[in-house]
MOPAC internal coordinates of N, CA, C and O (Angstrom, degrees):
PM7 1SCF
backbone

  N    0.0000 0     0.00 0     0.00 0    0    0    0
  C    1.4522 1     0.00 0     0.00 0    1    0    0
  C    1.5287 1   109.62 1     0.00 0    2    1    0
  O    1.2310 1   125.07 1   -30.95 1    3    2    1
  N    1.3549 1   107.86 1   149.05 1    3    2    1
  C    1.6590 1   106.79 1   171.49 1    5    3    2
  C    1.5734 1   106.40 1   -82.28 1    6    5    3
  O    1.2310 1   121.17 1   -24.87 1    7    6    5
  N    1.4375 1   115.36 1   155.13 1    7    6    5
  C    1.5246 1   120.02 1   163.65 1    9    7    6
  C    1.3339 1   100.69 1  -123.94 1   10    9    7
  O    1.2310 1   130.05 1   -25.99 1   11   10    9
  N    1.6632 1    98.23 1   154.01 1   11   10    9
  C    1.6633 1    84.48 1   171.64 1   13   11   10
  C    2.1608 1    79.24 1  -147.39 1   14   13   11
  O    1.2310 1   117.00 1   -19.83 1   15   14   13
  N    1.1119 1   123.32 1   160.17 1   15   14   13
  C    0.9316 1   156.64 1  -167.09 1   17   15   14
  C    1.7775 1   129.03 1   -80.24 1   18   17   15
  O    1.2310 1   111.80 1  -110.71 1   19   18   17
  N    1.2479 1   133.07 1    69.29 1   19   18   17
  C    1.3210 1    88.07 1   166.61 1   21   19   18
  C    1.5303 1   148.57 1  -103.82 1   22   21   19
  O    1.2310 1   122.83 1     7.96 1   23   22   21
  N    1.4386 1   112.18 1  -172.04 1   23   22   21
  C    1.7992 1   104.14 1  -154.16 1   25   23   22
  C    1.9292 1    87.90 1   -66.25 1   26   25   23
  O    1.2310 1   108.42 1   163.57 1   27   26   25
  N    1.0195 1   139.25 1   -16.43 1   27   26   25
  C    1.4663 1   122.83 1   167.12 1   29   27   26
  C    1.6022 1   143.87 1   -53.86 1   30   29   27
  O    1.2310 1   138.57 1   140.31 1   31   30   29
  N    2.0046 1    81.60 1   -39.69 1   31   30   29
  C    1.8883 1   101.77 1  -179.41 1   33   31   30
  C    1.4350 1    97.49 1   -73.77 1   34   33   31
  O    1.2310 1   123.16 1   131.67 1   35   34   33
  N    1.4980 1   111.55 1   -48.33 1   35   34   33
  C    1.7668 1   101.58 1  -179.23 1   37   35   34
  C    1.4269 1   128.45 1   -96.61 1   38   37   35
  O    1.2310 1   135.14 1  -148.30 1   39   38   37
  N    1.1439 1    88.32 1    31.70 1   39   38   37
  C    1.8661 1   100.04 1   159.57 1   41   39   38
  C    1.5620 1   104.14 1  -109.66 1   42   41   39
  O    1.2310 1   121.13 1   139.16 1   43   42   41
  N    1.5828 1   115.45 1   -40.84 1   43   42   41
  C    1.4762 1   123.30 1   169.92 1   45   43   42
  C    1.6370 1   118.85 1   -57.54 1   46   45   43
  O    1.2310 1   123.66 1   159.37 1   47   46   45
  N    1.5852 1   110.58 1   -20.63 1   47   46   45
  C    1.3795 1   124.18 1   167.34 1   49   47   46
  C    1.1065 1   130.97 1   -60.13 1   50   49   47
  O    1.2310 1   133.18 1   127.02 1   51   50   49
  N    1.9391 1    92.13 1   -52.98 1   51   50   49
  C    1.2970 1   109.15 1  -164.57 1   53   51   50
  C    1.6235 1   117.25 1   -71.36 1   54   53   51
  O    1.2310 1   133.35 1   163.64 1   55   54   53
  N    1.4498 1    91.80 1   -16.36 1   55   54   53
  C    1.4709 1   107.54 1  -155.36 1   57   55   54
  C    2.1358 1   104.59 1   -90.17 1   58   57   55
  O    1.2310 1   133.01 1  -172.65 1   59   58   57
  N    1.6485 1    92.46 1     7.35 1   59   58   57
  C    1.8736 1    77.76 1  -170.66 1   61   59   58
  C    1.8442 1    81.35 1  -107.29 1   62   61   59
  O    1.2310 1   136.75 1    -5.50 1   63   62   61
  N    1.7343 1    85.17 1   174.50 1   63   62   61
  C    1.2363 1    85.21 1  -171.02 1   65   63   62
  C    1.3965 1   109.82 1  -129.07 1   66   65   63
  O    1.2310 1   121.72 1  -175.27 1   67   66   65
  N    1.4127 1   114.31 1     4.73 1   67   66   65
  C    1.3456 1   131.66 1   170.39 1   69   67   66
  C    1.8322 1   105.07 1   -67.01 1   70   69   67
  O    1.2310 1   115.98 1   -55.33 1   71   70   69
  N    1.3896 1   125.24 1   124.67 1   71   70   69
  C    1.3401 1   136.65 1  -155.10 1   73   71   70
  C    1.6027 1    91.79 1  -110.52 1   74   73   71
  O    1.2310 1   109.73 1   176.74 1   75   74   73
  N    1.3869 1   136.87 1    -3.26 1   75   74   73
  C    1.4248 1   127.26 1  -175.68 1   77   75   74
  C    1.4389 1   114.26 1  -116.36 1   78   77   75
  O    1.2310 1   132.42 1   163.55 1   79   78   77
  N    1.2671 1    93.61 1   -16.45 1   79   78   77
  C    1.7490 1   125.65 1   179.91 1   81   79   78
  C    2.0345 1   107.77 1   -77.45 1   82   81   79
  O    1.2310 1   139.67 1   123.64 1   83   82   81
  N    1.7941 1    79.46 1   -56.36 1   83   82   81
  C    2.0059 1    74.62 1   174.21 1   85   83   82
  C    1.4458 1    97.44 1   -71.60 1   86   85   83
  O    1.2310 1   107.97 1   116.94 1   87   86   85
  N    1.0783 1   140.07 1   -63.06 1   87   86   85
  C    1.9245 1   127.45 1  -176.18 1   89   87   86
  C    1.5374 1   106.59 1   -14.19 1   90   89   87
  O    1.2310 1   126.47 1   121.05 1   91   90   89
  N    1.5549 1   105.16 1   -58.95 1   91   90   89
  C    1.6004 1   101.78 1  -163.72 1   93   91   90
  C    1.4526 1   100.27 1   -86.33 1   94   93   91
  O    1.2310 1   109.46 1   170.97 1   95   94   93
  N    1.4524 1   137.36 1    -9.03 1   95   94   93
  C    1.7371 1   126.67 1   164.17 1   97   95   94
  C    1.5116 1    86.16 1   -64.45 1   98   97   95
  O    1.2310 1   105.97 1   124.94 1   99   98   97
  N    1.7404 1   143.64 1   -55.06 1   99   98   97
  C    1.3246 1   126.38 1  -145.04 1  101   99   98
  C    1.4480 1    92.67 1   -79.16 1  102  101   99
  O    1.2310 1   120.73 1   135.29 1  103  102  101
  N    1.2668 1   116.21 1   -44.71 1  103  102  101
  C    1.7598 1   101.63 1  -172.44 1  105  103  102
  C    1.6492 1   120.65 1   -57.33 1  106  105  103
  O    1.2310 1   124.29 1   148.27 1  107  106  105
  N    1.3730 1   109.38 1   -31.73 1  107  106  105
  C    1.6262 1   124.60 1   165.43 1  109  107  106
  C    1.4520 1   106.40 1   -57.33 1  110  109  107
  O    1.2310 1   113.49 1   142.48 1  111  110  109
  N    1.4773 1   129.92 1   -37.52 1  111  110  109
  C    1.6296 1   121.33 1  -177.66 1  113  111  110
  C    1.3610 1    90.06 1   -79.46 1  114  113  111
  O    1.2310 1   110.34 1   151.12 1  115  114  113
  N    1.3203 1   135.76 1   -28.88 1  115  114  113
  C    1.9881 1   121.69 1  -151.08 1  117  115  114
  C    1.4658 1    79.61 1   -95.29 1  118  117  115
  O    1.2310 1   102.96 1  -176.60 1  119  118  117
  N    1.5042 1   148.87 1     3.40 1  119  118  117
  C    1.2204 1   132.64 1   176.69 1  121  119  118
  C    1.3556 1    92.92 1   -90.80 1  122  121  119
  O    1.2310 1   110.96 1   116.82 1  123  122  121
  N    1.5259 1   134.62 1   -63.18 1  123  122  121
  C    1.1033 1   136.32 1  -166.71 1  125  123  122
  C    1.6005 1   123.54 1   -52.01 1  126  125  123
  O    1.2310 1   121.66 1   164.81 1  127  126  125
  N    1.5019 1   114.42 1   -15.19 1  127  126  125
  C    0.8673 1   120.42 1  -160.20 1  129  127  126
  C    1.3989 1    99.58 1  -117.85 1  130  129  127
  O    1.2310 1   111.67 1   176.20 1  131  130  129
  N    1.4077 1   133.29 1    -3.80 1  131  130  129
  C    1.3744 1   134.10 1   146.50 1  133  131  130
  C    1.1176 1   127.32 1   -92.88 1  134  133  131
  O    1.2310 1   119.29 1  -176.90 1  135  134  133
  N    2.0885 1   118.95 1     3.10 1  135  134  133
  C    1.1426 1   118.56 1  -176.36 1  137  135  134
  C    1.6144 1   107.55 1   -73.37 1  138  137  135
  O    1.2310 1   120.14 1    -3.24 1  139  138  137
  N    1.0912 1   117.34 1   176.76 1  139  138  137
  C    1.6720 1   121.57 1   165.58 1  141  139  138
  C    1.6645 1   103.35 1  -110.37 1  142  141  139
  O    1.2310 1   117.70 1   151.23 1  143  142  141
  N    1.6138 1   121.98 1   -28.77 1  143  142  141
  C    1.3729 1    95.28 1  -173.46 1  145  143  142
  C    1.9694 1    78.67 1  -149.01 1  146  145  143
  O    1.2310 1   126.66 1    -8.73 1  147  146  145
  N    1.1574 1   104.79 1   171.27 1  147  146  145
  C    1.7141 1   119.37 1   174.15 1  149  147  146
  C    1.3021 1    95.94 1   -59.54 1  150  149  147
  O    1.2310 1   101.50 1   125.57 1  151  150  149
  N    1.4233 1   151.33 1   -54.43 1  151  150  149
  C    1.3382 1   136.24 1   148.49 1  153  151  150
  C    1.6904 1   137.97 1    14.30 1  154  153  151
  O    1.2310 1   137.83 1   130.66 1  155  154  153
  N    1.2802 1    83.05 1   -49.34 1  155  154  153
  C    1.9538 1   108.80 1  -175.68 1  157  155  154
  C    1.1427 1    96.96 1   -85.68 1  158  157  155
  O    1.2310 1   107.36 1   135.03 1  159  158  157
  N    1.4493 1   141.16 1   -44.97 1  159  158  157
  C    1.6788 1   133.46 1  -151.48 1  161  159  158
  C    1.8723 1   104.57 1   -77.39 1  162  161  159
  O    1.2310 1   130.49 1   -76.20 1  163  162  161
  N    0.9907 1    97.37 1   103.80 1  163  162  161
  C    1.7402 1    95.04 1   172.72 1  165  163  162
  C    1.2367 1   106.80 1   -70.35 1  166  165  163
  O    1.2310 1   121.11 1   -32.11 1  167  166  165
  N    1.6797 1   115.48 1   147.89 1  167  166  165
  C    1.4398 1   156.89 1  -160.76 1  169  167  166
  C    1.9290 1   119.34 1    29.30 1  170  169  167
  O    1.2310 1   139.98 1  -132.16 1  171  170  169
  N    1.6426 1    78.85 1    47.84 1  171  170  169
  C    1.8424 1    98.51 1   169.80 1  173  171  170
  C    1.7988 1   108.85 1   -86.41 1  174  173  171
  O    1.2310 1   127.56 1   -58.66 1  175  174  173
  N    1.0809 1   103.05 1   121.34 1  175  174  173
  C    1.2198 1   113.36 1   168.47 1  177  175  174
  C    1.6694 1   135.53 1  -133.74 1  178  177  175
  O    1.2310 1   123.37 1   -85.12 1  179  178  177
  N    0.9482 1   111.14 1    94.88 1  179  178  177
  C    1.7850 1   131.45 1  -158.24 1  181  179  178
  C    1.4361 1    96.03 1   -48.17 1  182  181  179
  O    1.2310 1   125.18 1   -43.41 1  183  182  181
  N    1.7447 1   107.66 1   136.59 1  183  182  181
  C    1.4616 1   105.03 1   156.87 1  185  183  182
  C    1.6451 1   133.76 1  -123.89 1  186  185  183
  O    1.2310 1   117.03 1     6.90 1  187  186  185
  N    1.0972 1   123.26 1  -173.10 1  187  186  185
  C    1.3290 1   109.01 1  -144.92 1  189  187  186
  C    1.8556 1    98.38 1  -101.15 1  190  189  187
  O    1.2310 1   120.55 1   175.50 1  191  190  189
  N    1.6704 1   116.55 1    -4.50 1  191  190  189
  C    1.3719 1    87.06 1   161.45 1  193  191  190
  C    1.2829 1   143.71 1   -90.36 1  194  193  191
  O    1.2310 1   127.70 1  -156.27 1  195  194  193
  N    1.4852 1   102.78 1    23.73 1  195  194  193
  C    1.4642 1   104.27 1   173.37 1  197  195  194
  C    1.2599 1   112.41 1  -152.75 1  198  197  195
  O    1.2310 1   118.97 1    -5.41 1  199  198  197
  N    1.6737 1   119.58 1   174.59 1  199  198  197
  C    1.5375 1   102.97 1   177.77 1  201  199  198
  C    1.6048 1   126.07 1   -77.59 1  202  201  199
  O    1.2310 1   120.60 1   158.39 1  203  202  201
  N    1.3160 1   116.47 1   -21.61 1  203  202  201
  C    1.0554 1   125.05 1   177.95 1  205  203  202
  C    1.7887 1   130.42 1  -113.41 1  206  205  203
  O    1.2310 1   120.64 1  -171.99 1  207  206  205
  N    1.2167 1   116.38 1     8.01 1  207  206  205
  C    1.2929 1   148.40 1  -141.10 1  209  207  206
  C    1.3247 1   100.12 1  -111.48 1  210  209  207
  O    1.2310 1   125.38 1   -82.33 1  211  210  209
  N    1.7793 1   107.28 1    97.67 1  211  210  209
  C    1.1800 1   121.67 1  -177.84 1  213  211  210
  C    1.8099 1   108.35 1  -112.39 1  214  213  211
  O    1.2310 1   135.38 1    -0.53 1  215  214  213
  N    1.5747 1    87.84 1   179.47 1  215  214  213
  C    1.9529 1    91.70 1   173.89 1  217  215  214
  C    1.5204 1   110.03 1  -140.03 1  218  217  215
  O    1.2310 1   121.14 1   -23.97 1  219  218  217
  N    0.8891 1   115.43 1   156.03 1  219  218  217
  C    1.5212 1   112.41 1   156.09 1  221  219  218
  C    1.3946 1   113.17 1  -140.13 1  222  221  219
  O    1.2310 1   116.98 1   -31.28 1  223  222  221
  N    1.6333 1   123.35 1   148.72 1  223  222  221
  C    1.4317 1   128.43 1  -125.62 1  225  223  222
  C    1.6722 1    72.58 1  -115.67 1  226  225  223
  O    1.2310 1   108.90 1   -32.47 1  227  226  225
  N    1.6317 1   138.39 1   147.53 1  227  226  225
  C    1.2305 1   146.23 1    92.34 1  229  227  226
  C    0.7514 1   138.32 1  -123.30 1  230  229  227
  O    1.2310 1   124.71 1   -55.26 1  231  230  229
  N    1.5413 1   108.57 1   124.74 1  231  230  229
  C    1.0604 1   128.41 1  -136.97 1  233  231  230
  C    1.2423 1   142.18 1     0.01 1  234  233  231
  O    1.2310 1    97.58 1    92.36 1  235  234  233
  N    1.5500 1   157.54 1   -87.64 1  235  234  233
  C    1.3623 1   127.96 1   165.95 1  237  235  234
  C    1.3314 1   116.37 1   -74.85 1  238  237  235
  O    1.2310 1   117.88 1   159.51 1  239  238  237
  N    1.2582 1   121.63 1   -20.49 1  239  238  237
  C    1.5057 1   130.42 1   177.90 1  241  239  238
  C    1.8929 1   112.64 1   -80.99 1  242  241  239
  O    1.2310 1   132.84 1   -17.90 1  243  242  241
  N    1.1591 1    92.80 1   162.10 1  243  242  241
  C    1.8217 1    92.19 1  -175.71 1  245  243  242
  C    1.6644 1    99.05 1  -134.22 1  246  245  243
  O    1.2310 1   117.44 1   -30.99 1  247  246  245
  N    1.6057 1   122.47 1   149.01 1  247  246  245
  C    1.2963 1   134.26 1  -170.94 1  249  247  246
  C    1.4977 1    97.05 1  -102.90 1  250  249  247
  O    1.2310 1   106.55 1   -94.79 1  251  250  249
  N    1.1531 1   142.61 1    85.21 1  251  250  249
  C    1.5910 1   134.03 1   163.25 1  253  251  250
  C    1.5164 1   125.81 1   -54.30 1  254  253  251
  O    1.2310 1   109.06 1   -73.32 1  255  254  253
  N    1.1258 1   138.09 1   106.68 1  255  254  253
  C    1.1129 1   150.62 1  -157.82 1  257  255  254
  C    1.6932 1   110.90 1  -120.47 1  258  257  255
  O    1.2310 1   110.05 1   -34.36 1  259  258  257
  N    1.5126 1   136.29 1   145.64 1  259  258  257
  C    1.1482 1   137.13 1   105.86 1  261  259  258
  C    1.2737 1   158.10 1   -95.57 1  262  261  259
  O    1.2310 1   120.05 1   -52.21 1  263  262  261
  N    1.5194 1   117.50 1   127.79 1  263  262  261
  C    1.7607 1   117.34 1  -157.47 1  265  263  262
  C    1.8592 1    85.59 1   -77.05 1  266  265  263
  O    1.2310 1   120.26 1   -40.45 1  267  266  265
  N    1.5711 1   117.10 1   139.55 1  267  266  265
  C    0.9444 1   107.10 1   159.60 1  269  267  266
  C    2.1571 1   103.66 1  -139.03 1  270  269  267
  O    1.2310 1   123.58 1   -84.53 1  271  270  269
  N    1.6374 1   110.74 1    95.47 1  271  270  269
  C    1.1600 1   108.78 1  -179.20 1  273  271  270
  C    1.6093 1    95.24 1    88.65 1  274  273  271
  O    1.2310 1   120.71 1    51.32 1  275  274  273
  N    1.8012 1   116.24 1  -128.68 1  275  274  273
  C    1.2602 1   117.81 1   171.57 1  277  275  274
  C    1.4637 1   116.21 1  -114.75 1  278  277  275
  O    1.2310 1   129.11 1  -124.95 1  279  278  277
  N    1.2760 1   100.06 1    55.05 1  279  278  277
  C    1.8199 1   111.94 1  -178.57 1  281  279  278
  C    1.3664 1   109.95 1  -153.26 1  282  281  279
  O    1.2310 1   130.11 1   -63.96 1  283  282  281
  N    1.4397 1    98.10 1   116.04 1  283  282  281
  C    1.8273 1   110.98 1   168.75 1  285  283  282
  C    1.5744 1   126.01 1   -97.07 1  286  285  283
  O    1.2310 1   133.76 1   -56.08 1  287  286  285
  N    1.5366 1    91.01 1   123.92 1  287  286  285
  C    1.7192 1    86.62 1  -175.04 1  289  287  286
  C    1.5377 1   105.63 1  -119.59 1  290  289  287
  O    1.2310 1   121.14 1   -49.96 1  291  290  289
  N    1.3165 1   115.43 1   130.04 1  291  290  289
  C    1.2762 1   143.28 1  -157.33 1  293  291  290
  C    1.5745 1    87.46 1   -80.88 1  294  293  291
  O    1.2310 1   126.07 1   -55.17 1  295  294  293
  N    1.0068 1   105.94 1   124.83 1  295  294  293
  C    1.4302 1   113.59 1   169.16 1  297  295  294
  C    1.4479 1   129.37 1  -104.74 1  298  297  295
  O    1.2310 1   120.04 1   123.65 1  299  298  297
  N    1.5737 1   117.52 1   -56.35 1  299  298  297
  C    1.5259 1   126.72 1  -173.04 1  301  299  298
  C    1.1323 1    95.82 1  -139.32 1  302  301  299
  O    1.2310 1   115.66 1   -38.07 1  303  302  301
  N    1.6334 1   125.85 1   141.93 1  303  302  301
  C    1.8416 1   125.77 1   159.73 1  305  303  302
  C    1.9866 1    93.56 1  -126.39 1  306  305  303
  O    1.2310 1   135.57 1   -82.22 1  307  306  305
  N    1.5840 1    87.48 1    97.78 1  307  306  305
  C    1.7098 1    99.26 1  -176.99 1  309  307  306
  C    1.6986 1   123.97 1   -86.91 1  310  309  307
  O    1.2310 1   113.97 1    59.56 1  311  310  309
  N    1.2052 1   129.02 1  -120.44 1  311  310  309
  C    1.4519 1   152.49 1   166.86 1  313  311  310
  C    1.2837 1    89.07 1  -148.57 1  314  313  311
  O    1.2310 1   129.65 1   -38.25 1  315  314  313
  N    1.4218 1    99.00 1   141.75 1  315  314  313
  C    1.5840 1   103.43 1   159.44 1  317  315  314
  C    1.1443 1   136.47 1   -40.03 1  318  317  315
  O    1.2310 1   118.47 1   140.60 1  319  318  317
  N    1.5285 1   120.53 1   -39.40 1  319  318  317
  C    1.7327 1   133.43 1  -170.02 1  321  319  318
  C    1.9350 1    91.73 1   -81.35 1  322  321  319
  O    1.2310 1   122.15 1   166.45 1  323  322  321
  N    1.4464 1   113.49 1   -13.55 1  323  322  321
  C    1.3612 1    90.84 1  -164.29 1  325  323  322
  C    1.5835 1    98.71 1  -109.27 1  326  325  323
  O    1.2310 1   117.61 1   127.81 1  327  326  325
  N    1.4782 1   122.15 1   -52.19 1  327  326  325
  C    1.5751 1   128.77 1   171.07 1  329  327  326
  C    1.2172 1   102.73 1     5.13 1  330  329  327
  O    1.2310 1   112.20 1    94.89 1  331  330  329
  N    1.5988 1   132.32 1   -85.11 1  331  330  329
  C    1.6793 1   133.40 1  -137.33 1  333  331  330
  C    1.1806 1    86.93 1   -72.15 1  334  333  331
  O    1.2310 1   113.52 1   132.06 1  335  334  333
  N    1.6979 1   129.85 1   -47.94 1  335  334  333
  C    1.4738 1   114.53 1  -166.14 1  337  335  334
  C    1.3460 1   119.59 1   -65.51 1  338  337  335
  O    1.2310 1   112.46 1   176.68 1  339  338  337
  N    0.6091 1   131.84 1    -3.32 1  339  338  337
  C    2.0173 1   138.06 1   179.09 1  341  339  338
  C    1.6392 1   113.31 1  -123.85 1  342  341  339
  O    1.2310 1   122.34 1  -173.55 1  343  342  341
  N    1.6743 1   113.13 1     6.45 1  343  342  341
  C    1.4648 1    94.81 1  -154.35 1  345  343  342
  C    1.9018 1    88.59 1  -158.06 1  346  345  343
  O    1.2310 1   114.36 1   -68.69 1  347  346  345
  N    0.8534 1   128.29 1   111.31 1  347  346  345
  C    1.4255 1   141.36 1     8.98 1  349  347  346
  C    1.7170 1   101.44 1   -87.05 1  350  349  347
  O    1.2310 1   120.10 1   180.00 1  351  350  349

């Protein structure tokens, strides 16, 4: 799949400061990006404010994503209490 980025998820990236936490956001993009379909990405779970508007959980933080066709664009990497409110 393609990913493409926006300036929100990697400002929300840039901005944590936990160093074992970004490892497992990068290993979560190198999954997505060897998947063939949303199928492949382990602990994706779609939500209901949008049509295409998925998440994936690590650990207290969440990766906000949209599938659009065969291209994922990273949207928000929040806290749990904060994700839904900014995302979708």
């Amino acid at each position: 799949m393609k990913v493409l980025y926006r300036e929100s998820f990697l400002k929300d990236v840039e901005g944590l400061h936990d160093s074992a936490l970004k490892k497992r956001i990068q290993a979560a993009i190198v999954e997505v990006k060897q998947a063939a379909t949303r199928r492949d990405i382990g602990g994706v779970k779609k939500l209901e404010g949008g049509k295409s508007s998925y998440r994936i959980r690590i650990g207290v933080y969440r990766v906000g994503f949209v599938l659009e066709e065969d291209t994922v664009v990273f949207v928000r990497c929040l806290h749990r209490k904060d994700i839904y409110r900014h995302f979708p």
